[in-house]
PDB file of N, CA, C and O in Angstrom, chain B, residues numbered from 101:
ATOM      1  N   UNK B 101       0.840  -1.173   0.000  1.00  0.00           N
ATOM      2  CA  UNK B 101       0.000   0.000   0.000  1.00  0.00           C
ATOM      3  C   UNK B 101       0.891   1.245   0.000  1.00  0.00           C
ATOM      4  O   UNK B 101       1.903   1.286   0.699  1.00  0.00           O
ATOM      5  N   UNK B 102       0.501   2.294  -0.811  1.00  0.00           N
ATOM      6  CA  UNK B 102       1.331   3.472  -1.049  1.00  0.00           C
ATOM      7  C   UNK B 102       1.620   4.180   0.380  1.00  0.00           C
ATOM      8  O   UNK B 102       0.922   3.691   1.268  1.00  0.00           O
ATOM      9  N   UNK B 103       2.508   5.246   0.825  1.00  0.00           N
ATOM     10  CA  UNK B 103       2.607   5.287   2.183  1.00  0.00           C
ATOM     11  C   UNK B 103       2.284   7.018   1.978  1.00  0.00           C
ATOM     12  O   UNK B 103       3.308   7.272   1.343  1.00  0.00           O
ATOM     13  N   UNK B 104       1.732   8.048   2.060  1.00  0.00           N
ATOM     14  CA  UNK B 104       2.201   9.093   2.234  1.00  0.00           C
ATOM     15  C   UNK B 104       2.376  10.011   3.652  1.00  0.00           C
ATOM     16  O   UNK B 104       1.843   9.477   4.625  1.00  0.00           O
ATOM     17  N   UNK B 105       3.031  11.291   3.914  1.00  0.00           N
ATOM     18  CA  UNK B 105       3.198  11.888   4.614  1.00  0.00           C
ATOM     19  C   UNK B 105       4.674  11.690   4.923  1.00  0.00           C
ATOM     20  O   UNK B 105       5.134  10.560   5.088  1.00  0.00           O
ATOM     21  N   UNK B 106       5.300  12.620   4.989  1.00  0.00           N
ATOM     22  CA  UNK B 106       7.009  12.716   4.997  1.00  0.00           C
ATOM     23  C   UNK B 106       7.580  12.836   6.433  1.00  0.00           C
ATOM     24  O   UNK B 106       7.104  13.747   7.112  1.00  0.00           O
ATOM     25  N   UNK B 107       8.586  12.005   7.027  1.00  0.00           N
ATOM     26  CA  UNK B 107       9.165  12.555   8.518  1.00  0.00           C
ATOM     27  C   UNK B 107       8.840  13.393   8.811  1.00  0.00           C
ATOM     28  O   UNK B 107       9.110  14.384   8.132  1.00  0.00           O
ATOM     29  N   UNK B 108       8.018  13.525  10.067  1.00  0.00           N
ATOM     30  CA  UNK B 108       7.923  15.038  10.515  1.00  0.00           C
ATOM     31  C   UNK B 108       8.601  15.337  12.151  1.00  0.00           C
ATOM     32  O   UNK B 108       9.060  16.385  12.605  1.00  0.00           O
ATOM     33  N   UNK B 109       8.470  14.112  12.735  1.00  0.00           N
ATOM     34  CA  UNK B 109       9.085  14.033  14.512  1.00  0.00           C
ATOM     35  C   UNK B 109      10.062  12.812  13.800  1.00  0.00           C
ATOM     36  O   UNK B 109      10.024  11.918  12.954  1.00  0.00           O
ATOM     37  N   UNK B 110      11.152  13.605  15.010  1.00  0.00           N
ATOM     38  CA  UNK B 110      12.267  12.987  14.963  1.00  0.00           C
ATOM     39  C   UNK B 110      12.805  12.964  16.344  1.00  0.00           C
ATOM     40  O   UNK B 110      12.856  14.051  16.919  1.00  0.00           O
ATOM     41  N   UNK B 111      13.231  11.864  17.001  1.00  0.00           N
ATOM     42  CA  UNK B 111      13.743  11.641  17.944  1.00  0.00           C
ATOM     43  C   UNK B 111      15.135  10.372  17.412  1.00  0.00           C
ATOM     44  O   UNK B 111      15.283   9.477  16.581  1.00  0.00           O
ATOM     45  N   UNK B 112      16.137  11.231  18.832  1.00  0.00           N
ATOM     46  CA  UNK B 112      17.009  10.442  18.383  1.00  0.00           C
ATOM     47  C   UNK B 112      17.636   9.431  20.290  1.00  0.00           C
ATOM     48  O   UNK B 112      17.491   9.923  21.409  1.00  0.00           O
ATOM     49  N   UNK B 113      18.108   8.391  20.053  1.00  0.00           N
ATOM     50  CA  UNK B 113      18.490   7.944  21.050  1.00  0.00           C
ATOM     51  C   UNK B 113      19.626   8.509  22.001  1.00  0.00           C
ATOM     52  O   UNK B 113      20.562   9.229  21.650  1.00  0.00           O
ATOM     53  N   UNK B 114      19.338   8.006  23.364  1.00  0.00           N
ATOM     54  CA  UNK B 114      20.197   8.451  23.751  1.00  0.00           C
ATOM     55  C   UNK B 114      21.701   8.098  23.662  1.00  0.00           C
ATOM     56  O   UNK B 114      22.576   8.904  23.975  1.00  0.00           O
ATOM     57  N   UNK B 115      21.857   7.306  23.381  1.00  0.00           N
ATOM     58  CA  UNK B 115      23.318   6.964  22.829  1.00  0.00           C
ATOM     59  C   UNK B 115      23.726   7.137  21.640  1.00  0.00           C
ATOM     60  O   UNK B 115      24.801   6.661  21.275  1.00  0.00           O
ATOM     61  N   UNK B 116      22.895   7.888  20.785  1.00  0.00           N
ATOM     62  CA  UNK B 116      22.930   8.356  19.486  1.00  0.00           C
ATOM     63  C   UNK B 116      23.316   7.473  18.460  1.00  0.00           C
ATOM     64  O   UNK B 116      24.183   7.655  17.606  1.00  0.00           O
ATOM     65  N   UNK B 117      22.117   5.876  18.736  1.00  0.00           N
ATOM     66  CA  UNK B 117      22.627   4.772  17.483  1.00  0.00           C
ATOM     67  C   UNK B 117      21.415   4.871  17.151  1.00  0.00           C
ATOM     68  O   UNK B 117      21.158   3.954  16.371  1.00  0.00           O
ATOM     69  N   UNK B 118      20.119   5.816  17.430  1.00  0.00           N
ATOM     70  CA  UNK B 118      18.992   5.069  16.303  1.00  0.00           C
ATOM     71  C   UNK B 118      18.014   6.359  16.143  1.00  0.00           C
ATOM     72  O   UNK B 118      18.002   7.137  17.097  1.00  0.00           O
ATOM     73  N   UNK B 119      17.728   6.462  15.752  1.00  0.00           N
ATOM     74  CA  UNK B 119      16.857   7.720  15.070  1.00  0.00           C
ATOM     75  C   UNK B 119      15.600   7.522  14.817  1.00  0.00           C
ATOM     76  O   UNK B 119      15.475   6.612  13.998  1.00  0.00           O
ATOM     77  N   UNK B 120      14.610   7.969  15.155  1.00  0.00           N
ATOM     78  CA  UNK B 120      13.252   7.279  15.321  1.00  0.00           C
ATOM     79  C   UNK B 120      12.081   8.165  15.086  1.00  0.00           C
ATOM     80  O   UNK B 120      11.527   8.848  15.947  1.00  0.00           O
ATOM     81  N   UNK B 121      11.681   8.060  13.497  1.00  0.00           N
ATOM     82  CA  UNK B 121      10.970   9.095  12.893  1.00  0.00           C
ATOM     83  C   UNK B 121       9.259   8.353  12.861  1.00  0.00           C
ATOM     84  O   UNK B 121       9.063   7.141  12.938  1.00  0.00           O
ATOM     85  N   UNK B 122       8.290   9.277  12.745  1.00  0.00           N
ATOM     86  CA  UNK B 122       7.056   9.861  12.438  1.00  0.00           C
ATOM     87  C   UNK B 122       6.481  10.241  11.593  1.00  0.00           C
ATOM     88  O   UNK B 122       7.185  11.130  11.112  1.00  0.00           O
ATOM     89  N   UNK B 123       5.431  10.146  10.935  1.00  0.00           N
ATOM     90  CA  UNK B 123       5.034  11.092   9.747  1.00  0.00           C
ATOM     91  C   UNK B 123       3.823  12.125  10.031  1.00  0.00           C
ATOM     92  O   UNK B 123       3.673  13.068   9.254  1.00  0.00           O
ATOM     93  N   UNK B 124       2.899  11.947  11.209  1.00  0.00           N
ATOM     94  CA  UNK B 124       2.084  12.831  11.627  1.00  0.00           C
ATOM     95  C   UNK B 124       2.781  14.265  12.647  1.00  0.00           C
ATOM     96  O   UNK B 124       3.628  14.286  13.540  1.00  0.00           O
ATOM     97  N   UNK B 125       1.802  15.540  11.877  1.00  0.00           N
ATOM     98  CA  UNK B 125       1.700  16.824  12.391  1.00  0.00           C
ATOM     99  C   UNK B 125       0.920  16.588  14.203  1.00  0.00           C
ATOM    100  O   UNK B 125       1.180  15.901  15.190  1.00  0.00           O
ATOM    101  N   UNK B 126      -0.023  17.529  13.849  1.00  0.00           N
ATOM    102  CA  UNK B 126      -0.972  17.417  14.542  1.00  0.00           C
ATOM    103  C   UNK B 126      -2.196  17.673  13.336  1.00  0.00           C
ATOM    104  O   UNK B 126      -2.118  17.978  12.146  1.00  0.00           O
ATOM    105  N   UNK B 127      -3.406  17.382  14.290  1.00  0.00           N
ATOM    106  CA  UNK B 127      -4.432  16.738  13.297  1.00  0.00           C
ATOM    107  C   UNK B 127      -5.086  17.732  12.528  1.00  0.00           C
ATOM    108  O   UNK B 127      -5.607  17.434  11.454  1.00  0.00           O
ATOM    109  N   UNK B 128      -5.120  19.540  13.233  1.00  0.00           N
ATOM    110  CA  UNK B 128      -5.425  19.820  11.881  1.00  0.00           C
ATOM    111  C   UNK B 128      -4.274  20.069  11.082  1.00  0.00           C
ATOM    112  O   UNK B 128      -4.626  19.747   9.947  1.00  0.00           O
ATOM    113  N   UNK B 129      -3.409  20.358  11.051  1.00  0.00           N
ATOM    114  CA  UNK B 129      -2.322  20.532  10.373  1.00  0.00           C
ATOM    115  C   UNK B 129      -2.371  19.365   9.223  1.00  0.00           C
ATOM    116  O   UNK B 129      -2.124  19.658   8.053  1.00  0.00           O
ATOM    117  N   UNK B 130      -2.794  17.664   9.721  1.00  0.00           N
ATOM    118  CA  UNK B 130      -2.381  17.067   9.089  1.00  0.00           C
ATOM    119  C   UNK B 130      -3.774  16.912   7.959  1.00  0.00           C
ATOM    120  O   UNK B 130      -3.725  16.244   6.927  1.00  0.00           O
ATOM    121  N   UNK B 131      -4.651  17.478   8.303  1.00  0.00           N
ATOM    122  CA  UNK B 131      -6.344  17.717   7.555  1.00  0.00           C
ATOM    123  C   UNK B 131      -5.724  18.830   6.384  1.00  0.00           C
ATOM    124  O   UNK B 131      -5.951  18.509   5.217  1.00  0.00           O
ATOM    125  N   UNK B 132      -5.208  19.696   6.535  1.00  0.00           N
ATOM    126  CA  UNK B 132      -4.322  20.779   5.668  1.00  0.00           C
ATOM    127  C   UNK B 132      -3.567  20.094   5.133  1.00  0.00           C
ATOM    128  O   UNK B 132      -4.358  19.781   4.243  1.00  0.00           O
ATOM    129  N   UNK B 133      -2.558  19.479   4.843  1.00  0.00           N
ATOM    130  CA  UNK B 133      -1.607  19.017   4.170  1.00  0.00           C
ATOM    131  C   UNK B 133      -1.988  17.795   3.125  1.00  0.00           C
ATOM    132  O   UNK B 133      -1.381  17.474   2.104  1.00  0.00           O
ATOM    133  N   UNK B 134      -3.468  17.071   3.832  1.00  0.00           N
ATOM    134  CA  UNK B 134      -3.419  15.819   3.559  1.00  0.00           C
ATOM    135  C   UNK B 134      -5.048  15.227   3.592  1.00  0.00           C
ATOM    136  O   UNK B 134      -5.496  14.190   4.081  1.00  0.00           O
ATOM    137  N   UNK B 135      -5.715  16.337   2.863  1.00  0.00           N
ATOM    138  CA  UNK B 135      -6.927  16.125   2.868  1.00  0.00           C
ATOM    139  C   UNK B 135      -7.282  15.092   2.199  1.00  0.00           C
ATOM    140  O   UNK B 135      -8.499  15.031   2.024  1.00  0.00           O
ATOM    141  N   UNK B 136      -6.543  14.065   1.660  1.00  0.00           N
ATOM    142  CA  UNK B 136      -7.123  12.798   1.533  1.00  0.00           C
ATOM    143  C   UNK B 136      -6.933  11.932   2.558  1.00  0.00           C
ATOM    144  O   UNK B 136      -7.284  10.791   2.255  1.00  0.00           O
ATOM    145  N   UNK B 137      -6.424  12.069   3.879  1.00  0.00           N
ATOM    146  CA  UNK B 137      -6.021  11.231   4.793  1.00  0.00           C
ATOM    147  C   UNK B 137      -5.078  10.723   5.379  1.00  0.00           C
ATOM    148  O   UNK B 137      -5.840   9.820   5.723  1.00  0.00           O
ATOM    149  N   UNK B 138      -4.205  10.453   5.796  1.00  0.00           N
ATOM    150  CA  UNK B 138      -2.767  10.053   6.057  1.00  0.00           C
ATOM    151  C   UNK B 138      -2.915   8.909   6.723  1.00  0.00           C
ATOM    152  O   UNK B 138      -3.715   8.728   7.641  1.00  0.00           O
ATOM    153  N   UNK B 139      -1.820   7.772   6.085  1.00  0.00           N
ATOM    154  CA  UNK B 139      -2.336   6.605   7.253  1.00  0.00           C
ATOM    155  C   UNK B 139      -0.546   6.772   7.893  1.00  0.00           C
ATOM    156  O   UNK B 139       0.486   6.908   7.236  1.00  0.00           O
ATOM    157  N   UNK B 140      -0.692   6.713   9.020  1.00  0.00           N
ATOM    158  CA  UNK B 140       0.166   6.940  10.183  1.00  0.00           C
ATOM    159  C   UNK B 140       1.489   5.561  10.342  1.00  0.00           C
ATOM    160  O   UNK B 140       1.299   4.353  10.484  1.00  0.00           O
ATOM    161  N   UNK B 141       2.772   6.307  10.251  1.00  0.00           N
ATOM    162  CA  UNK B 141       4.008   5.306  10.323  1.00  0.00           C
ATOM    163  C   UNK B 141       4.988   5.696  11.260  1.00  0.00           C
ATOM    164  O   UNK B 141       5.028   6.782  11.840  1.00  0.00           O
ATOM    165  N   UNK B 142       5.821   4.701  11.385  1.00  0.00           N
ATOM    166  CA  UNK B 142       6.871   5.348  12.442  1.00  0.00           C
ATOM    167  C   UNK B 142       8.254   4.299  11.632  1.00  0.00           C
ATOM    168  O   UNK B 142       8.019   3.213  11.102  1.00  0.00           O
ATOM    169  N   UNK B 143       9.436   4.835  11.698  1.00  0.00           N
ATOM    170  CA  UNK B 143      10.340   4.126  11.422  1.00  0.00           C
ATOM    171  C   UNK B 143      11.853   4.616  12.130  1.00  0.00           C
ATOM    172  O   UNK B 143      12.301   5.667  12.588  1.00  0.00           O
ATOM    173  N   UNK B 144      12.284   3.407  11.962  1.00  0.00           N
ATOM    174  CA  UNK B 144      14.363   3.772  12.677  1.00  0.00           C
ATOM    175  C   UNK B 144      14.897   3.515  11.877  1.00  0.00           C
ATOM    176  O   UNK B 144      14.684   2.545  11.149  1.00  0.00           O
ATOM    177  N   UNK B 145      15.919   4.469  11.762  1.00  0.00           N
ATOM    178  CA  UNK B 145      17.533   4.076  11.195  1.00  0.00           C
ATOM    179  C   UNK B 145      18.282   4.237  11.997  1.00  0.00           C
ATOM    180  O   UNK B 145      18.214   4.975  12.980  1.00  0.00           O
ATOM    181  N   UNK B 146      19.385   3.307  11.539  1.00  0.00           N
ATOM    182  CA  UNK B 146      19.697   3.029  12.393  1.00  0.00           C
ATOM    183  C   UNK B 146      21.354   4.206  12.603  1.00  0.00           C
ATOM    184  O   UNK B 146      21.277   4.896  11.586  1.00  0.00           O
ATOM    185  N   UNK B 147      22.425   4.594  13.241  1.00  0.00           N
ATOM    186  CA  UNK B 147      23.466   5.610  12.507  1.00  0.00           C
ATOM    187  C   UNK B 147      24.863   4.619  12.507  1.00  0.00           C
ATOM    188  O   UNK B 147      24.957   3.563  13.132  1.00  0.00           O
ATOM    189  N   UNK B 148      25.626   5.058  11.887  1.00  0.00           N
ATOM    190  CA  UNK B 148      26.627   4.512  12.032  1.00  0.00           C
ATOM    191  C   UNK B 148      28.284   5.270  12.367  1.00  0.00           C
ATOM    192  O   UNK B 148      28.312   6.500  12.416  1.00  0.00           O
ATOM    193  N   UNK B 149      29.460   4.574  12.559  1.00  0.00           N
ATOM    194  CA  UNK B 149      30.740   4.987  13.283  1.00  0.00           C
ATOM    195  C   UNK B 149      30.887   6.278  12.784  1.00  0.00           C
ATOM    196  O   UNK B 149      30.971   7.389  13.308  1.00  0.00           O
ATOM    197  N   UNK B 150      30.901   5.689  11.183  1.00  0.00           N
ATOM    198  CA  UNK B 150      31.336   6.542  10.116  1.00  0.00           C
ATOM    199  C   UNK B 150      29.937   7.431   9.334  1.00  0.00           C
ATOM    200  O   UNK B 150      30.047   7.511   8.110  1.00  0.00           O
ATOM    201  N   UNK B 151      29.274   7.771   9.655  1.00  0.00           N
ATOM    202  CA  UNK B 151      27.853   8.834   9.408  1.00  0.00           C
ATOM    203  C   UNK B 151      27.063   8.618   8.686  1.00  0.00           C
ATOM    204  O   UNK B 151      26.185   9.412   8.347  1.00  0.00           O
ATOM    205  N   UNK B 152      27.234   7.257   8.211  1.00  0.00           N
ATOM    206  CA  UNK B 152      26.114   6.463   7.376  1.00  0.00           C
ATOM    207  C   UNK B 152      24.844   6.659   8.449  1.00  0.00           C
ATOM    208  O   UNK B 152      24.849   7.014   9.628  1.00  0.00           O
ATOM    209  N   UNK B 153      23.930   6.340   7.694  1.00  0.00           N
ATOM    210  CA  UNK B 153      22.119   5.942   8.417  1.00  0.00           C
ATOM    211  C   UNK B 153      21.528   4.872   7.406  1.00  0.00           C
ATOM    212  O   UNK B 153      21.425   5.151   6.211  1.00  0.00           O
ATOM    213  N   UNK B 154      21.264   4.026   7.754  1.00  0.00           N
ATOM    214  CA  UNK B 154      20.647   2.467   7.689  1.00  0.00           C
ATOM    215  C   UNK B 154      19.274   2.734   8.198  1.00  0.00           C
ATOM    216  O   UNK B 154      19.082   3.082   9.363  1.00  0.00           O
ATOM    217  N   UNK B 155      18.111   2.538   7.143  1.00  0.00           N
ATOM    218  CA  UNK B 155      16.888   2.455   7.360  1.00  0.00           C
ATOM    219  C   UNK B 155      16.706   0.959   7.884  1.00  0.00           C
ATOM    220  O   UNK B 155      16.850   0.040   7.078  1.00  0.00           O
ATOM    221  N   UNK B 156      16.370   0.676   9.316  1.00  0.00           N
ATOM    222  CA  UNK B 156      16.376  -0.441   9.571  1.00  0.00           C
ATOM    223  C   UNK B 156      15.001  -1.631   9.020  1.00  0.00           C
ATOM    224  O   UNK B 156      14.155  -1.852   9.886  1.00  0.00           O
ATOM    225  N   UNK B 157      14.874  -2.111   8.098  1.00  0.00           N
ATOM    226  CA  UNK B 157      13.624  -2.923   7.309  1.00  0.00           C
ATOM    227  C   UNK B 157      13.363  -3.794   8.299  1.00  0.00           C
ATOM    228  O   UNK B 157      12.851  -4.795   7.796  1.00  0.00           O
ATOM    229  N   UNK B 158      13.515  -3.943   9.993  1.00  0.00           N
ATOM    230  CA  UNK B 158      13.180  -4.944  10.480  1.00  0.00           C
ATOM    231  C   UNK B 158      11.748  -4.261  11.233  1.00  0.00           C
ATOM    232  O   UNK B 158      10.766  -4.836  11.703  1.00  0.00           O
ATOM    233  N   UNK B 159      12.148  -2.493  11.110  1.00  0.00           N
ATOM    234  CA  UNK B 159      11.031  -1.990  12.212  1.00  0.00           C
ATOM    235  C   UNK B 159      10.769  -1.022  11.557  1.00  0.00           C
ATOM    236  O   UNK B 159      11.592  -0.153  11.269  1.00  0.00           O
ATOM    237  N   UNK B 160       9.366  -1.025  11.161  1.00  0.00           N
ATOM    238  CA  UNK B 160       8.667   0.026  10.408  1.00  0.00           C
ATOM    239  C   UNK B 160       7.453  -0.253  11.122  1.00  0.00           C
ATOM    240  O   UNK B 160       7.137  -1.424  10.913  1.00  0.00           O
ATOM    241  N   UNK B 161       6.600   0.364  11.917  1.00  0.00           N
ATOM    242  CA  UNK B 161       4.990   0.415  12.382  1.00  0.00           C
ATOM    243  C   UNK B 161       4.235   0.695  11.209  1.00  0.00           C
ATOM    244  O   UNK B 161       4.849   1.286  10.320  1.00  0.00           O
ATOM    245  N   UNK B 162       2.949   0.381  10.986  1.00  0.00           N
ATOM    246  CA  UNK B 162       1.963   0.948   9.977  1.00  0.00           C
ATOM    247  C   UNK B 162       1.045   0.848  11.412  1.00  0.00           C
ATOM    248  O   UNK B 162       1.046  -0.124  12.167  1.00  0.00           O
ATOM    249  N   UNK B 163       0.409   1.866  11.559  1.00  0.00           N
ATOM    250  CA  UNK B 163      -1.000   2.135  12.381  1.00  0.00           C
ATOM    251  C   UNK B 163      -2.126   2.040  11.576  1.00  0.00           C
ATOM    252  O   UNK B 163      -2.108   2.513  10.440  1.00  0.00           O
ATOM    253  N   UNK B 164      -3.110   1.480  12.034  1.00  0.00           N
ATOM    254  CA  UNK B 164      -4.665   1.563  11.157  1.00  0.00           C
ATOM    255  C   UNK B 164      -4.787   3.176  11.177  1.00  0.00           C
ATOM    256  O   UNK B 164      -4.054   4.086  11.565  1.00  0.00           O
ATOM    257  N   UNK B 165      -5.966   3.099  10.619  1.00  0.00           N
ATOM    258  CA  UNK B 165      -7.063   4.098   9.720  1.00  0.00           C
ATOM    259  C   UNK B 165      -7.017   4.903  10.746  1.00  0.00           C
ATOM    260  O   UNK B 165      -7.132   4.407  11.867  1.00  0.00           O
ATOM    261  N   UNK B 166      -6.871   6.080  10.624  1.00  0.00           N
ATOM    262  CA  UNK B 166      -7.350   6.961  11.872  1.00  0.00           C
ATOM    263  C   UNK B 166      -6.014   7.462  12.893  1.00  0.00           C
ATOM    264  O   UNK B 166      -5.939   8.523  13.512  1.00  0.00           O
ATOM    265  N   UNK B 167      -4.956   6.290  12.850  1.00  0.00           N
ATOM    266  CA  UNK B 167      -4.406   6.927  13.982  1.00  0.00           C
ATOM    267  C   UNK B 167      -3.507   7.406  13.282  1.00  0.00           C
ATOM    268  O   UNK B 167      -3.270   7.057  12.125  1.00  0.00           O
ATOM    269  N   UNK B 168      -2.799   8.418  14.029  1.00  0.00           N
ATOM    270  CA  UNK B 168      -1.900   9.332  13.510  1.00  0.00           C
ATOM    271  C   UNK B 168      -0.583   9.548  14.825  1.00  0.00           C
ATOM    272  O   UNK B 168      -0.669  10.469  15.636  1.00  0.00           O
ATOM    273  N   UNK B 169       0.521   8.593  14.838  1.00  0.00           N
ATOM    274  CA  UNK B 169       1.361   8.687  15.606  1.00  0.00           C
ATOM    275  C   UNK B 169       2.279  10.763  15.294  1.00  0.00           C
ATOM    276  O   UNK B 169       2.446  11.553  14.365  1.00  0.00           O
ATOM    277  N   UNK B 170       2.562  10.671  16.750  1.00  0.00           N
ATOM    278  CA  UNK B 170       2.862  12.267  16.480  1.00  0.00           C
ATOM    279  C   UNK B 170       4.332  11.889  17.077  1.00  0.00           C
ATOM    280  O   UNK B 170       5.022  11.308  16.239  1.00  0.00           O
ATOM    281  N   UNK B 171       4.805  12.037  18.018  1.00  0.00           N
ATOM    282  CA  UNK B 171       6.622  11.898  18.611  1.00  0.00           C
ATOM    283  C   UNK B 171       6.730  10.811  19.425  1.00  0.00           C
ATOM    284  O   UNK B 171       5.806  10.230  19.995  1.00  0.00           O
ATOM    285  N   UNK B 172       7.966  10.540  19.462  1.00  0.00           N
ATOM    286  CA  UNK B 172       8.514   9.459  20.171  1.00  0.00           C
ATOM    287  C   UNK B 172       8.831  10.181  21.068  1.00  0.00           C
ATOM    288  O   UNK B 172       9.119  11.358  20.846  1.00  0.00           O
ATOM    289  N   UNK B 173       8.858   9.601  22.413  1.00  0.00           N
ATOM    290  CA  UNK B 173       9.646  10.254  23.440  1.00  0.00           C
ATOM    291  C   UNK B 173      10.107   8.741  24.540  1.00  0.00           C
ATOM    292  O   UNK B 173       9.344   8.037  25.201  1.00  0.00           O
ATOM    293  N   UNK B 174      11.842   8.628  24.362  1.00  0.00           N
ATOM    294  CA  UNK B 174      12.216   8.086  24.528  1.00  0.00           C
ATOM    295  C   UNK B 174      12.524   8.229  25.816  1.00  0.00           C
ATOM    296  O   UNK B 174      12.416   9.408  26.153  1.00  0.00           O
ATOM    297  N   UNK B 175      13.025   7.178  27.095  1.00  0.00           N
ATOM    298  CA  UNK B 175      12.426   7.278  28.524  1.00  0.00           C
ATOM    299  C   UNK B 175      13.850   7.440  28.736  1.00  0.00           C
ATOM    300  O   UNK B 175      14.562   6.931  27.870  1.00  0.00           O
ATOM    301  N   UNK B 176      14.409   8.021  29.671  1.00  0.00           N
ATOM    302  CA  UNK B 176      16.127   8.010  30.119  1.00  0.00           C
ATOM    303  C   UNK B 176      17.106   7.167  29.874  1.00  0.00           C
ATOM    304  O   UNK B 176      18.265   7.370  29.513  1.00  0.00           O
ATOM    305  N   UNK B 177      16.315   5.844  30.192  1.00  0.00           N
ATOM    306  CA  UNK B 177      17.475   4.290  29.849  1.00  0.00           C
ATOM    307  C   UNK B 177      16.542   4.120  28.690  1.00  0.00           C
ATOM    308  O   UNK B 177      15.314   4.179  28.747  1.00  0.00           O
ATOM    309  N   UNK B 178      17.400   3.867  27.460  1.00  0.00           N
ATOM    310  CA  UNK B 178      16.794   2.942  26.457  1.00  0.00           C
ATOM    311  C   UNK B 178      18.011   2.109  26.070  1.00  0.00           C
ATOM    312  O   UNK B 178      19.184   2.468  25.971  1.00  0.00           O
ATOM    313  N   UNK B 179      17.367   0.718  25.843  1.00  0.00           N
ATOM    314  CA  UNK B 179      18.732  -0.012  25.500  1.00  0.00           C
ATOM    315  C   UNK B 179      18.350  -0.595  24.187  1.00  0.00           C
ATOM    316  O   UNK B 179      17.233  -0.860  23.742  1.00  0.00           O
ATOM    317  N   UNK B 180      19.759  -0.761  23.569  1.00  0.00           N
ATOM    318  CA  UNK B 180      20.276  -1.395  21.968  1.00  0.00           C
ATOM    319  C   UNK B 180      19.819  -2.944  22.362  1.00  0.00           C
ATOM    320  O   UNK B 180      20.053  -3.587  23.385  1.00  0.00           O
ATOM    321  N   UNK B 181      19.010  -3.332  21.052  1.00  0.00           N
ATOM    322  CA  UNK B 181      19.403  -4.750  21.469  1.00  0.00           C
ATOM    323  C   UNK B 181      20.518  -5.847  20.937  1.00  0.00           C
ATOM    324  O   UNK B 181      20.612  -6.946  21.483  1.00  0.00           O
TER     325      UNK B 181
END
């Protein structure tokens, strides 16, 4: 299924290995941009030594109809697995 709506929240880890993006505004914002609807994603890449970023294909969310993930907010300890 086609995906639209472009990164919009970005959070990054605290150890600065993973980057953890969003595609929802807020909702009217996202009624303005996207008056056909937006179906709601979240994805990581992952970073690397040397400043590469690796879209990680193991973790991509798709949310149903309706929801619209807005930011990550990552808790003090987060661990790599």
């Amino acid at each position: 299924m086609p995906r639209n709506g472009g990164p919009q929240m970005v959070d990054v880890s605290h150890d600065g290995r993973r980057v953890y993006l969003t595609n929802a505004l807020h909702t009217d914002w996202d009624r303005q941009f996207y008056p056909d609807g937006i179906r709601g994603w979240m994805a990581k890449v992952d970073t690397r030594a040397n400043g590469r970023l690796d879209l990680d294909p193991g973790f991509f969310v798709e949310f149903e109809d309706g929801v619209r993930p807005h930011q990550i907010r990552l808790h003090a300890v987060d661990r790599a697995n």
